[in-house]
GUDREN-194227 format. One record per atom (N, C-alpha, C): x, y, z; residue in three letters. Coordinates in steps of 0.1 Angstrom, whole numbers, plus 5000, padded with zeros to 4 digits. Atoms other than C-alpha are relative to their C-alpha. Last residue first. Layout:
XYZAla/...
//
This chain:
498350025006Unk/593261563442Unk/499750134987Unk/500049965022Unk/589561653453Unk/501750015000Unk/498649855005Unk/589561573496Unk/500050004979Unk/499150065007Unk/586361443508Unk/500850074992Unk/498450084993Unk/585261523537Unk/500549984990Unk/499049874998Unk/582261783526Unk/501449935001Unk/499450084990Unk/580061483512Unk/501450105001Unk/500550084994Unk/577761653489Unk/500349935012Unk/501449914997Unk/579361953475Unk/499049935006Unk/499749934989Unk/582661733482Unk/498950155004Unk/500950084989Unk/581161523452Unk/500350075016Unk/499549974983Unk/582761763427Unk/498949975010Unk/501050074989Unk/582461583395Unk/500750085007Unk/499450044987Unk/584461813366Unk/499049905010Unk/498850034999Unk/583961783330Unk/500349955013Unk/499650055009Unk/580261833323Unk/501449974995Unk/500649885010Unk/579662093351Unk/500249924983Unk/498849995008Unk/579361803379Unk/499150134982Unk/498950054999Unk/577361833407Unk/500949934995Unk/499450055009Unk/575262113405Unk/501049975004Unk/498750005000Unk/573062153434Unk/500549934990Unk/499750085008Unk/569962203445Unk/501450054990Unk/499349985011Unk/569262273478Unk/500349934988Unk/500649875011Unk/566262243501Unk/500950054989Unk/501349995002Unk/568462053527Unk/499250154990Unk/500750065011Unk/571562013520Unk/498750004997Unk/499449965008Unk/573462183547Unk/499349994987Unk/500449935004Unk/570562063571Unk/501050104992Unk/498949845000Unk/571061763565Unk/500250125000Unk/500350004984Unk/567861563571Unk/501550075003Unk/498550084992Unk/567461583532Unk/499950005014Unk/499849904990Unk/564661633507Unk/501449945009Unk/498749964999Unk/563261463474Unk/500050115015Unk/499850084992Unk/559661313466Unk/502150094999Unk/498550115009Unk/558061553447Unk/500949925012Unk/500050135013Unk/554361593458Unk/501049964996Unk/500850024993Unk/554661983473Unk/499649884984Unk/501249935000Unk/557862053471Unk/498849974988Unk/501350084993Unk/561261973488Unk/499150074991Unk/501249905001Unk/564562083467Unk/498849975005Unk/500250064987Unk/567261823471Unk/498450135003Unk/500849904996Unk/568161823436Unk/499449935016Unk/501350104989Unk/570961663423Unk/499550085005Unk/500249964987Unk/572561843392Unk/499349905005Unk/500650104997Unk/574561723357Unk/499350115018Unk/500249984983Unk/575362023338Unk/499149865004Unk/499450054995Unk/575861983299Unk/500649945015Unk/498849995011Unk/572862063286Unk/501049925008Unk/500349915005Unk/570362043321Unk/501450064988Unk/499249905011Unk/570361753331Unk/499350094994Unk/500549985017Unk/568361543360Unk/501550104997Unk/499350005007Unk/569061333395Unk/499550064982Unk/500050025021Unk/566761383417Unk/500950014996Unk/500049885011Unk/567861373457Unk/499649944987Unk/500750065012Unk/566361163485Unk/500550144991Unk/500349915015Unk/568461173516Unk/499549964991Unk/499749854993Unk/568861033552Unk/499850104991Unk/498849955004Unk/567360703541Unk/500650135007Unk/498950044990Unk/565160443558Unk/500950115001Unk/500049944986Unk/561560653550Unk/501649935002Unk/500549844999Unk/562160663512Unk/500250055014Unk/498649875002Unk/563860363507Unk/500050135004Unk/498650104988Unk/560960133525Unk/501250084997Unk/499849914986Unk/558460383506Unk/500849975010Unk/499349855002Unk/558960243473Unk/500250035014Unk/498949974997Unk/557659913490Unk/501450114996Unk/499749924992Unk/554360003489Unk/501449965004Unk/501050034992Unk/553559873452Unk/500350105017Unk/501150094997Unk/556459823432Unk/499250005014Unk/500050124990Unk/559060033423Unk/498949974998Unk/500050105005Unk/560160283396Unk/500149835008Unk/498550114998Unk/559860583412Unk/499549904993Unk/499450015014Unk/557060753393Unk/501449945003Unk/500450125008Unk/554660723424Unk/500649984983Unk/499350184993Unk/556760873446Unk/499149934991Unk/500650094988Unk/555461183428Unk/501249935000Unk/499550095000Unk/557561473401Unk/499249855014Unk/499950084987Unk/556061763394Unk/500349854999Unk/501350105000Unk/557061913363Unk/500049965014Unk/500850035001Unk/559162173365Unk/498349965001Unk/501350064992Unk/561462043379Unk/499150094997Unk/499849934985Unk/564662263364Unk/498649965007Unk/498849974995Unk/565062013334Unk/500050045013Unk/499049884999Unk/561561923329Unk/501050075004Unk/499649904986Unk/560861603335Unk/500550114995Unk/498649864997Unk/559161413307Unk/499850065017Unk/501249925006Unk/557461033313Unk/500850144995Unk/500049945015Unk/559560683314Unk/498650154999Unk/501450015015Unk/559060603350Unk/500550074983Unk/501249935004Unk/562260693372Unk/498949954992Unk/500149925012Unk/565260513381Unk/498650035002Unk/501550035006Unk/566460423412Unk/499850064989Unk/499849955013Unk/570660443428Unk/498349944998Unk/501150055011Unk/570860383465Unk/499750074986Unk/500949955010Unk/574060483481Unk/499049964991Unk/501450095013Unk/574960363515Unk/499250134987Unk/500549945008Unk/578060553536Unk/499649914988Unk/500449924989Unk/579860353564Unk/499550124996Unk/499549924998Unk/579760033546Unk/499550115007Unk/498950015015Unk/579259663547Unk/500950175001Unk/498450094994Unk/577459693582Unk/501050004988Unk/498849954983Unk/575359913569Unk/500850005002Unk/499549885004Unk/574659763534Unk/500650085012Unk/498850075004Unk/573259443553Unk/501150104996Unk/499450014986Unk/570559663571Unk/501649904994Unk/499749874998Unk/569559743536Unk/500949995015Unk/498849945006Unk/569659393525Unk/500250125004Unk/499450114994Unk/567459263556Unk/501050054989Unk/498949964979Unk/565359573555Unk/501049904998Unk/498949865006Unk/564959453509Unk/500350095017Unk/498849995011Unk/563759133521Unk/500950114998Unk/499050074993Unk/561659213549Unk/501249974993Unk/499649864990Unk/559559443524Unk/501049955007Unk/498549915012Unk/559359173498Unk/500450105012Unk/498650085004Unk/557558963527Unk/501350044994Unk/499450074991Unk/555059173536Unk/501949925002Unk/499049894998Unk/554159293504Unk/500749985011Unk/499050035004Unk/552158933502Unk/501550125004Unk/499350044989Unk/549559063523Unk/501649954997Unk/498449945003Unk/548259293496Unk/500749935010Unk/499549844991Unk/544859233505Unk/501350045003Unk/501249905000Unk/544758843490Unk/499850165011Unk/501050054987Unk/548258663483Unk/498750175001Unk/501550055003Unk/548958773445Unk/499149945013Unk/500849885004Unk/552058933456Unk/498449984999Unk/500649964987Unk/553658583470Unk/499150184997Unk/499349884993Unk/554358583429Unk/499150025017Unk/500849854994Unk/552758243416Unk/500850085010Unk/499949914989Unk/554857953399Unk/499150125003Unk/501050034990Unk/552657743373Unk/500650105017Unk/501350025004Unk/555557673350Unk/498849995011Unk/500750145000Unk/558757733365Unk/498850004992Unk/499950035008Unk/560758033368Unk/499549904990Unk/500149885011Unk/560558093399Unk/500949994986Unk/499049924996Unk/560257713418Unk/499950134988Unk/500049945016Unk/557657523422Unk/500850144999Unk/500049865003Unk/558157313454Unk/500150054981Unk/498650005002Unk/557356913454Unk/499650184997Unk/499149914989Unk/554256823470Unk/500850094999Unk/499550104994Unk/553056573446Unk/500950085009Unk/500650124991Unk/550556753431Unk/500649925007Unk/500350065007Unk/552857063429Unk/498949905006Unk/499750114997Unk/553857333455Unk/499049924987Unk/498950045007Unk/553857723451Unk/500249825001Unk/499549915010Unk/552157753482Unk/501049984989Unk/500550025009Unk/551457483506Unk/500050104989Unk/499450195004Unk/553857493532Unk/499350004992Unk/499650025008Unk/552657913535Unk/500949884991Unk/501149925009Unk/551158003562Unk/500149944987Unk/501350055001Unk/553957803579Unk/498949984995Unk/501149924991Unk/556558003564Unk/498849895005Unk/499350114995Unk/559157813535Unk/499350015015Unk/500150165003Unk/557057923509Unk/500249885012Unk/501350014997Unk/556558283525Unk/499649874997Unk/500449974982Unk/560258323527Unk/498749915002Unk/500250164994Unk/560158163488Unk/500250045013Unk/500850134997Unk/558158463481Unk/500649854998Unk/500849974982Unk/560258703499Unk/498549904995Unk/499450024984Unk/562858623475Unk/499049985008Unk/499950185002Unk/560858623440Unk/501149985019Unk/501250025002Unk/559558993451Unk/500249845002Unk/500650034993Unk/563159083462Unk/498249905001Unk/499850104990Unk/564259043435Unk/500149985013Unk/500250115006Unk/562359243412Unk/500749895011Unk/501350025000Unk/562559553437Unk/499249854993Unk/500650074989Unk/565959483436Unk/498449995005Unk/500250145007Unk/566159563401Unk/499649945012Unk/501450055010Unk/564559903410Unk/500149844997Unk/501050074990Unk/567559913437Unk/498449974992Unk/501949894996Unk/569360033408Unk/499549895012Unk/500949965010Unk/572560023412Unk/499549944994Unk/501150095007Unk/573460003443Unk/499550084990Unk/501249925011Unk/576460203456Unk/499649834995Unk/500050135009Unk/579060123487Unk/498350064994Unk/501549985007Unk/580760403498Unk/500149844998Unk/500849874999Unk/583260393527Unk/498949994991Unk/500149905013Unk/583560013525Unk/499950185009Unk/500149914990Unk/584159813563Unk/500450104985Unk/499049895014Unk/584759503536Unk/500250145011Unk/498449894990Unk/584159253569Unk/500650064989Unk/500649944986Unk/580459163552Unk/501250075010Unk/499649844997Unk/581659193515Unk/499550045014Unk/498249985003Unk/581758823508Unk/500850135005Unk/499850084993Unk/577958793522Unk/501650005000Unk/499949904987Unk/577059083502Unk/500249955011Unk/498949905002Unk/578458933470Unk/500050075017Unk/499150054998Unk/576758593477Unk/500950124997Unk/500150004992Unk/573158793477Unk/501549915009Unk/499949924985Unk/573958913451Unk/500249995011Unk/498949945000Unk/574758633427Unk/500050135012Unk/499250124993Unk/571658453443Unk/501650085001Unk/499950004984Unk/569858753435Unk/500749915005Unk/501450044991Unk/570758743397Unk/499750025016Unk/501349955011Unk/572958943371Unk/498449895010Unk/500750074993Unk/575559113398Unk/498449964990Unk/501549965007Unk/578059353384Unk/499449835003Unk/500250154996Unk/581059423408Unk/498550004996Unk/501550095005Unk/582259793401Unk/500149845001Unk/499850104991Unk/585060023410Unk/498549935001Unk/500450004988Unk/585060253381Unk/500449865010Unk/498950004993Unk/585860403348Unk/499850005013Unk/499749914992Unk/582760383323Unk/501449945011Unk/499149894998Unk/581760223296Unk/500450175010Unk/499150065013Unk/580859883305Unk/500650114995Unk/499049914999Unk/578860073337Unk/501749914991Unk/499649904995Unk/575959983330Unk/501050075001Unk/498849915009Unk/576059713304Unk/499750145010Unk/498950045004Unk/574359463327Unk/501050034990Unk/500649985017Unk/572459653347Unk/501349924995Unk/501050075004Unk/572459533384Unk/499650004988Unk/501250015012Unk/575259693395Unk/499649904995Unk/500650105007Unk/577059673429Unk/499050034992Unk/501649945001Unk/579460033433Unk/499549814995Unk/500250105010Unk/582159983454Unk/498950024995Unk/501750015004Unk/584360183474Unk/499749934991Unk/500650164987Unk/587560143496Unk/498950094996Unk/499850095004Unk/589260403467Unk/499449895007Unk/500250144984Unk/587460663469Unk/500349925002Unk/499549884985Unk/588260923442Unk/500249955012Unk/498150035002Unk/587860633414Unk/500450105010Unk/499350144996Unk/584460513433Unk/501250014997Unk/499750024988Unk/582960873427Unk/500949865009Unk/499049914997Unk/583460903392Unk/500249985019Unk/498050135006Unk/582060553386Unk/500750135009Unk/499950114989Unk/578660733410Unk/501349934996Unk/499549914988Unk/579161063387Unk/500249885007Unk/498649935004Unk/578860853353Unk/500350105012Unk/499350115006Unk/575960633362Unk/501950075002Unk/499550034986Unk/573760943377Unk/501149884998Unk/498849964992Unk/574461113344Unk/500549935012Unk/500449854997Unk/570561203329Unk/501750015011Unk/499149915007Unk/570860883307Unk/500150135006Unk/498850085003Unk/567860743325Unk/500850104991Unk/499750095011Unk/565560923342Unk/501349974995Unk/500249945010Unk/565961013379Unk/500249944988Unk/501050025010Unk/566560883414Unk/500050104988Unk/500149905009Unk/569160943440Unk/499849894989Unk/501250075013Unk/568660763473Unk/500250104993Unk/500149865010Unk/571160873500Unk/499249914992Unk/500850045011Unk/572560693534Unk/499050074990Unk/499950124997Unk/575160803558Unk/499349944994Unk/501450045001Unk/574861193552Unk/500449814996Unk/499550075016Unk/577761373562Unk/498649894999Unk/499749915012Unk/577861613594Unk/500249964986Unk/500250035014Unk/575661353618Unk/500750134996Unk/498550114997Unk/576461423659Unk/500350014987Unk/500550115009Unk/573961763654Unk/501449855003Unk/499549975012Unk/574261973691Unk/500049864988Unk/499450104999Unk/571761843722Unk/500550034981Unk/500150015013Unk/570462143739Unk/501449934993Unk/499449935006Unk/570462063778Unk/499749974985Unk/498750095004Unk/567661973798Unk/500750084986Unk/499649965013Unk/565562183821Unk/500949904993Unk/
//
């Protein structure tokens, strides 16, 4: 017989919260970085978080990124927030195709009559996407494991930030919501999906911001917590954030 093996996990280690724009997630995630102070949120929009009150480092290409997460490798963060991993979806793409440039497969790709590489941006560049039976995806996918595994080590709680497709959501879900209205590309939606520990929505309802962790049938949201699992939860009432409905440790001054 072997013995029954109690949970080690009481706080959720990595989180994906998606939803349309303007619906808050911006304004809880600042709120969360001034409560925390060894946190950081990296954004990718460039008036994101202009007005708002936070711990922020705004990031407008992959190079700039990818020299933030190299600076922040002995940060030993409690949070560290991406927002939006949708941009990374874009850069990853142009990443993983100069991988594929620099690949044996791939010495000839992107290259001129005279050899010389064609770089993104260029005239005549092609997205490793356009390789034939989706083989290109390959590559973006490696990209964005190799940042996500980077986020780890950075901190000891990863939050992914995504947005949604432009369609309606009905306040209280409603509508059904797919994986196919994340705002990614191709099959690497599902690289956040399966790494995380949680997938909540982020919507409004008047002044109520909630994340929803609610499973059902087609919406992409659930948790491996089982505090959190199936619940949805208002977490802020239009004045207050209380992130301690999420992450029980943390003390509310």
């Amino acid at each position: 017989m072997f013995d029954i093996v109690e949970p080690t996990d009481e706080q959720l280690t990595s989180l994906l919260l998606y939803g349309l724009p303007k619906t808050g997630k911006s304004t809880i995630l600042a709120d969360l970085t001034v409560k925390e102070s060894n946190s950081l949120v990296i954004s990718t929009d460039p008036k994101g978080y202009h007005f708002l009150k936070a711990r922020v480092k705004q990031v407008d290409d992959y190079k700039e990124f990818n020299k933030l997460l190299d600076e922040l490798a002995d940060s030993k963060l409690k949070y560290l927030i991406i927002d939006t991993v949708t941009q990374l979806d874009i850069w990853s793409e142009i990443v993983g195709t100069y991988v594929y440039m620099k690949s044996v497969q791939g010495k000839s790709f992107n290259r001129d009559g005279k050899g010389n590489p064609i770089l993104y941006g260029d005239d005549g560049f092609t997205s490793v996407y356009n390789l034939a039976n989706g083989a290109g995806y390959q590559y973006s996918r490696e990209v964005m494991m190799e940042w996500f595994r980077k986020f780890q080590k950075i901190a000891e709680r990863v939050i992914l930030v995504a947005h949604v497709k432009d369609k309606r959501v009905e306040s209280k879900l409603q509508d059904i919501v797919d994986v196919a209205d994340i705002n990614l590309t191709g099959k690497v939606k599902s690289i956040w999906s399966s790494v995380v520990d949680g997938i909540g929505f982020v919507y409004r309802d008047k002044t109520e911001c909630y994340i929803s962790f609610e499973a059902k049938q087609d919406v992409i949201a659930g948790c491996r917590l089982a505090r959190l699992s199936n619940q949805n939860i208002m977490i802020s009432d239009g004045t207050t954030v209380n992130w301690d409905k999420i992450y029980s440790d943390i003390k509310i001054k």
